[in-house]
N, C-alpha and C positions, 0 to 999 in steps of 0.2 A: 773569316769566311763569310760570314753575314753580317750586313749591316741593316736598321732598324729603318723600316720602310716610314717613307715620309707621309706625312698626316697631309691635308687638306688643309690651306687659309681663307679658302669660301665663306667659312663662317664662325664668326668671333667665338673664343670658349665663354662660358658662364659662369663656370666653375670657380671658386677662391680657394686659397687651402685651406685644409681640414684643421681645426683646432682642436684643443686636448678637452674644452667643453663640450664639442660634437663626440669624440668618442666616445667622453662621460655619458653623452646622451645614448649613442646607439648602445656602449654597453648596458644600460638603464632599462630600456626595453626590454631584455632579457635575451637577445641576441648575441652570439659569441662572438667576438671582435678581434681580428688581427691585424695587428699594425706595427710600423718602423718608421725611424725618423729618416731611412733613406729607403728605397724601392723594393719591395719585397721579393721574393726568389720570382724563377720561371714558372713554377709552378701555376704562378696569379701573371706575370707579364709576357710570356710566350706565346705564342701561338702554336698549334700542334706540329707543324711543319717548320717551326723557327724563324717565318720570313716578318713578323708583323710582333713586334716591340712596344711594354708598355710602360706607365712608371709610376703606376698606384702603390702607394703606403699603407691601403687601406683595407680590409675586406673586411664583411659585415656578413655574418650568418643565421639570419635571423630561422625561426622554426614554426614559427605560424606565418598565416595572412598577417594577423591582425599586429604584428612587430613589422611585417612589411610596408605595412599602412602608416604605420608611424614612424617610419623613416624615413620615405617618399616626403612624407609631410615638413620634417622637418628637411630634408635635402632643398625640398619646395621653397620653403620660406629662407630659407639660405643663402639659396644660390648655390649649391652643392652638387655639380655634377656627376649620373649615378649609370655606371656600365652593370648591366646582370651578365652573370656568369655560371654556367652548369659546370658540363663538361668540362670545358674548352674543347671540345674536338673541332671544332670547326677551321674550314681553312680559309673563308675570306678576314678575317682581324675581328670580326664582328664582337667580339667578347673581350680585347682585349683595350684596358684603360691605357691608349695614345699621348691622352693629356693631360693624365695624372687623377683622374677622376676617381673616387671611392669603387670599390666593385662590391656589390650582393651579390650572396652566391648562393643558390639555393639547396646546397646538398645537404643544408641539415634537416630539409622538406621533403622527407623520404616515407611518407605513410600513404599506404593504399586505403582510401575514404570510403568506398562500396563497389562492391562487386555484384550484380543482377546480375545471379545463374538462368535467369529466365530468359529477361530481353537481350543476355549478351552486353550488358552496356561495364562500362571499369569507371570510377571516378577516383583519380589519386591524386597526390602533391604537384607540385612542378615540377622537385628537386626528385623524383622517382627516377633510377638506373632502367632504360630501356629494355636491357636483357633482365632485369631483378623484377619487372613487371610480366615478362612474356612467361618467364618461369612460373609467377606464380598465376597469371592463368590458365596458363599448360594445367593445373592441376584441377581446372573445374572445365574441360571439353574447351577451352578457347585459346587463340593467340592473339597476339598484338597485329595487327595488320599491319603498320611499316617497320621494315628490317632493315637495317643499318651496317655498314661492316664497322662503326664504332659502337655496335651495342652494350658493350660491357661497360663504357664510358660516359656516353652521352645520355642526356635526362630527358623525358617528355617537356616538359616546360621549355627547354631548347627545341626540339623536333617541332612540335607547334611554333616557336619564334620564328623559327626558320623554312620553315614548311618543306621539312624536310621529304623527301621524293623515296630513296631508299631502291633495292635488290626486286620488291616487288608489286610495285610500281602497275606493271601491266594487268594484274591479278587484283591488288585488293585497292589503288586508286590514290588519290590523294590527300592530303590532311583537311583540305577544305570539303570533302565529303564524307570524312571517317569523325571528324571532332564532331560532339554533339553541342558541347558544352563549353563553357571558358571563364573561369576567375582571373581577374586581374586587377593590380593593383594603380590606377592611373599616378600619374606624375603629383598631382596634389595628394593625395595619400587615399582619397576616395575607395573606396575596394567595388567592385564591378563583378555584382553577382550575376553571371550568366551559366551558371552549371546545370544548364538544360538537359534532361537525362532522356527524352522523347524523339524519337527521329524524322518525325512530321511538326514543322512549326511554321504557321504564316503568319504570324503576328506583329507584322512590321518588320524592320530592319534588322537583317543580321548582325547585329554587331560583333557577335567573334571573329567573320572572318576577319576584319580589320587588324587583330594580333596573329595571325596566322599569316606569317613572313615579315613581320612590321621589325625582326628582330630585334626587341627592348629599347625601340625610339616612341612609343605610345603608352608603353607600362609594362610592366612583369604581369608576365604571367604565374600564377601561384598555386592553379587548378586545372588539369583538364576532364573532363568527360568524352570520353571515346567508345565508339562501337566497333566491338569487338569482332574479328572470325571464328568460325566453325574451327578448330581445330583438326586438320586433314588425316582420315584414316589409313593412306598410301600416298607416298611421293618416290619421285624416281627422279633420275638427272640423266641426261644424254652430254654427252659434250662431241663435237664437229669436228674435223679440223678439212679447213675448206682452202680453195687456190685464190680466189679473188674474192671481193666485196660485194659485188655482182649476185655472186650466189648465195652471199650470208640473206638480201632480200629475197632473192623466191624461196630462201628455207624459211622464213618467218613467215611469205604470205604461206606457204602450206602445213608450219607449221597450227596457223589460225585456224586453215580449213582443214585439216586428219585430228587434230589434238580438240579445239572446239574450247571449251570451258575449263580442261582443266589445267591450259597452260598458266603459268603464273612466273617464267621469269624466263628471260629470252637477252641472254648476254653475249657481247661480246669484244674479242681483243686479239690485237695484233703479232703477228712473231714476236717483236721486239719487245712487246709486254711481257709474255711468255716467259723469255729470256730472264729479264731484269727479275722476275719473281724467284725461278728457279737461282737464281744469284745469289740474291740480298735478300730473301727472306729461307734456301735451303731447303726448300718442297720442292717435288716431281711432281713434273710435269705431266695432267692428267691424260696424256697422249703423246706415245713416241712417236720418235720421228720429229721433224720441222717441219711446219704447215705457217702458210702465208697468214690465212686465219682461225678465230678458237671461235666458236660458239658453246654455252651453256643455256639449256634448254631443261626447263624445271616443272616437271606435272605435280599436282595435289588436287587430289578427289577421294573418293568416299569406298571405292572397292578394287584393290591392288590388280585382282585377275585381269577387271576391262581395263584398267589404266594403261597396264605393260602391254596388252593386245593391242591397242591402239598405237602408245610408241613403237611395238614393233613393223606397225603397220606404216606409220611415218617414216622409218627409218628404211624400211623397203623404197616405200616411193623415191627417198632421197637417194638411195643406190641407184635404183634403174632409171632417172633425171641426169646420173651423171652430174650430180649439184657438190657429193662431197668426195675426200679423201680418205676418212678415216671415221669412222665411229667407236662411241665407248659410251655403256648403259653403266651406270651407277645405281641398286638398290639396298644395298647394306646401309645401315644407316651409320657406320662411322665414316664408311668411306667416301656417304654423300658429305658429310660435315668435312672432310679433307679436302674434299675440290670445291665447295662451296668457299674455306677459308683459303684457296687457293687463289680463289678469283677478290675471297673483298679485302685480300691484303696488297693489291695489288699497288692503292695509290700510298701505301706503306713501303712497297720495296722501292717503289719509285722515289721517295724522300730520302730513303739510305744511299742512293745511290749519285745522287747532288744535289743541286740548289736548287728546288723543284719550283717552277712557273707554273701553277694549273690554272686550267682555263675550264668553265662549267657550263657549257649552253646547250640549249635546246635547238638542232636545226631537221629540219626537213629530209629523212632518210635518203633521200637522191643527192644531197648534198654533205653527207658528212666524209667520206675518204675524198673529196674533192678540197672538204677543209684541210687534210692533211699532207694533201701534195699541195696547195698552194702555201701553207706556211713553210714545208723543206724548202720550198723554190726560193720563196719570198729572203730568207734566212741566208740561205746559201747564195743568193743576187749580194747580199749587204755583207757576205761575208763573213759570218758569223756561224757558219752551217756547213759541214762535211768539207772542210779545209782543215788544213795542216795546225794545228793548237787553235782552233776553232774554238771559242767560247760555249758553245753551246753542244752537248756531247749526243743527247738524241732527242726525238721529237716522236711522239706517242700517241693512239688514241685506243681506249678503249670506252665501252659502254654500255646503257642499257636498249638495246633497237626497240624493245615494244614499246616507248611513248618518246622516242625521236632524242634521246638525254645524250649526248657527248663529251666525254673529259678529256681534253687536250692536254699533253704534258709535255713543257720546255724546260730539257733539263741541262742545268749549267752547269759550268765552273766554279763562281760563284754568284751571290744576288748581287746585282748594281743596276746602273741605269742606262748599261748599253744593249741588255736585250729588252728590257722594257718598253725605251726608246723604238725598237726597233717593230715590236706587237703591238702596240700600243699608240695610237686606237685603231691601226692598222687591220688588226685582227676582230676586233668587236666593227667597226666599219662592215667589212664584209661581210661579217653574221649578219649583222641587218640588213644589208643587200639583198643577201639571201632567204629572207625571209624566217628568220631566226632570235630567239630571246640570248642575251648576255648572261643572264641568271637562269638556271635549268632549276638546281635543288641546292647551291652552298650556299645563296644570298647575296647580297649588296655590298656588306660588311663595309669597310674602311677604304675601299678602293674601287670597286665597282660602278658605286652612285653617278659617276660623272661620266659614265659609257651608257646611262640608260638610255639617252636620247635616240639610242639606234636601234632600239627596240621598244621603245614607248613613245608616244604624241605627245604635245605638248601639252596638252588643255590633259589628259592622265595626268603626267607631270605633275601640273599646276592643282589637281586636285588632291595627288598624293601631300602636295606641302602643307595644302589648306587644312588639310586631316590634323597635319602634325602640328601646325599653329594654334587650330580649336583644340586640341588633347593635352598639347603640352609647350604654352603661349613662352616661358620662364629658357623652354630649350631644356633641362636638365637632363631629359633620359638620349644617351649616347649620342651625345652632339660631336657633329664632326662627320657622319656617317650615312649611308643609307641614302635617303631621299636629300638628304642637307647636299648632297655633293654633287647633284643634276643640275 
């Protein structure tokens, strides 16, 4: 059903293979070592969606910086090309060893470093479980500011790699404004103490942002320092179901202006999402009946009585607008946890259900269902689309509308390269047309890099490379990838 998506020949590997003296070395460090003389399970070569194939012997688990620093080092003087790996949740390939390269993996970096109950700030591992950090600041008045539908999986150290975007997005902002701080380990084995804990710093060059979405082609990341939220004393969820696109905008701009401060997540998706969930993941659907569109709409603030008055108050206006179809207030809190997991399984059910094409960009709210009648169109002109054993069975979008994020889904029969061929750069082409980024929040990963031209300049471009030549001249951290394939 799936075959191993093809790598990049842009740029020569580095890599040699691994000898039984370099394991001796990394197991030396003190680091726990997994290896085989033939490719290790899916577990280390999969990608979470199965389209991107790897064929490392190798993983390295080291438990501090300072075994990371000395394996960098010696990978460095080697010649030993080094992919990090969290999770794996991610869906561009970015994690996953293409070209046989050794993997770090950071999960055995699982210690929370300092927690300021005062400033709100967290300093933990890389290798920290996103939901196993949120949990335990729940318990001192905070949460984690980016939510993830992979939170039980995915690590901080990846979220910062990746710059990851997340559910609430509209509310509490981006990685590049919530990281305070950042250790990392550079490609010569250097360790890069920037675990700044202060939220005001002018003292010359940021340098963290530079790991924040660089995904493991400048160094591991091995620490972050993040600032934390208020932990919200009422939340409530509304969810929509609306007739056209049209009106999922004027419910957002009025959701801005009735709701104010204490929106914090503003979703939404198509019947045919709907569908596919209630299917292949076995939840109901948070609104009977069929409706063209779903809207989830998320408040968090500090006193339940004004919160619910104000939705209620929104949820008037949207009646007598004649904007929606159906309303549904969610404040139990299991039953907010059921539509919330209703919505971030969604690009879950859509994996169960084929050979999932996702596509991650950021476009211009006037233009995102215009993204999705032009790719049925486009699809269906080639043939491939709402014909008789059509290759491709649907085509999908859902999203987050408060900061413009759109997940396109092409879903097949199986992976080959007749619908690739056929999106590809067709599809990234017109995002940039449109005045649109290719990368929203999954990354560059393994496939991406050679579409940025339609969303970056060239003289960007050319400085992203120059970054990665001063950082990491040898090539060894995840070559093949990312900026390498512009």
């Amino acid at each position: 059903m799936s075959s191993p998506q093809s790598i990049s020949t842009s740029e020569p590997s580095t890599t040699r293979p691994v000898s039984s003296e370099d394991i001796e070395f990394f197991a030396s460090t003190g680091a726990r070592v997994v290896h085989d003389e033939s490719p290790l399970g899916s577990e280390y070569n999969t990608d979470h969606f199965g389209k991107y194939f790897g064929s490392t012997t190798v993983a390295v688990f080291p438990r501090s910086t300072e075994q990371v620093s000395k394996i960098l080092e010696h990978c460095n003087r080697n010649a030993i090309s080094v992919v990090t790996q969290g999770g794996n949740s991610g869906t561009a390939g970015g994690a996953i060893a293409q070209r046989g390269e050794i993997i770090v993996n950071l999960r055995d970096m699982n210690k929370v470093r300092e927690l300021d109950v005062i400033s709100g700030v967290l300093v933990a591992d890389g290798g920290c479980i996103l939901e196993d950090l949120d949990n335990h600041v729940r318990n001192h008045g905070y949460i984690v500011p980016v939510d993830l539908g992979a939170k039980k999986k995915c690590m901080i150290g990846g979220n910062v790699s990746t710059n990851a975007g997340g559910l609430r997005y509209l509310r509490y902002g981006s990685m590049h404004g919530t990281v305070l701080g950042v250790e990392a380990v550079l490609p010569d084995g250097r360790i890069l103490d920037g675990l700044f804990t202060l939220k005001k710093d002018a003292s010359g060059y940021d340098v963290k942002q530079l790991f924040i979405g660089a995904e493991g082609t400048l160094g591991i990341v091995t620490g972050v320092a993040i600032a934390l939220a208020p932990k919200p004393q009422s939340a409530q969820i509304a969810v929509l179901g609306l007739a056209d696109f049209n009106r999922i905008q004027k419910a957002f701009v009025l959701a801005r202006q009735t709701l104010g401060e204490i929106v914090s997540a503003f979703e939404f998706w198509e019947r045919r999402c709907n569908e596919i969930v209630v299917e292949y993941e076995g939840y109901e659907s948070p609104l009977s009946g069929a409706h063209e569109f779903y809207v989830l709409i998320e408040t968090r603030g500090s006193f339940a009585r004004h919160d619910a008055e104000k939705m209620d108050m929104f949820l008037d206006c949207l009646c007598k607008q004649e904007l929606v179809d159906a309303t549904r207030v969610f404040r139990d809190t299991q039953e907010m946890e059921q539509t919330w997991l209703f919505r971030s399984q969604m690009a879950e059910a859509h994996g169960k259900s084929g050979c999932m094409h996702v596509y991650d960009f950021s476009l211009p709210s006037k233009h995102q269902y215009e993204l999705l009648v032009a790719v049925k169109r486009h699809l269906q002109d080639a043939g491939l689309y709402n014909v008789d054993d059509a290759p491709v069975k649907d085509v999908t979008i859902f999203g987050h509308i408060g900061d413009d994020n759109i997940h396109l889904q092409v879903i097949a029969r199986e992976f080959g390269s007749v619908v690739e061929r056929a999106m590809e750069p067709w599809v990234y082409e017109w995002v940039g047309s449109h005045a649109g980024s290719v990368a929203a929040e999954h990354g560059l990963g393994a496939h991406k890099g050679k579409f940025l031209k339609y969303s970056k300049s060239p003289v960007v471009i050319d400085t992203m490379k120059s970054l990665k030549q001063l950082l990491d001249p040898k090539n060894i951290m995840n070559p093949g990838k990312h900026i390498a394939l512009a």
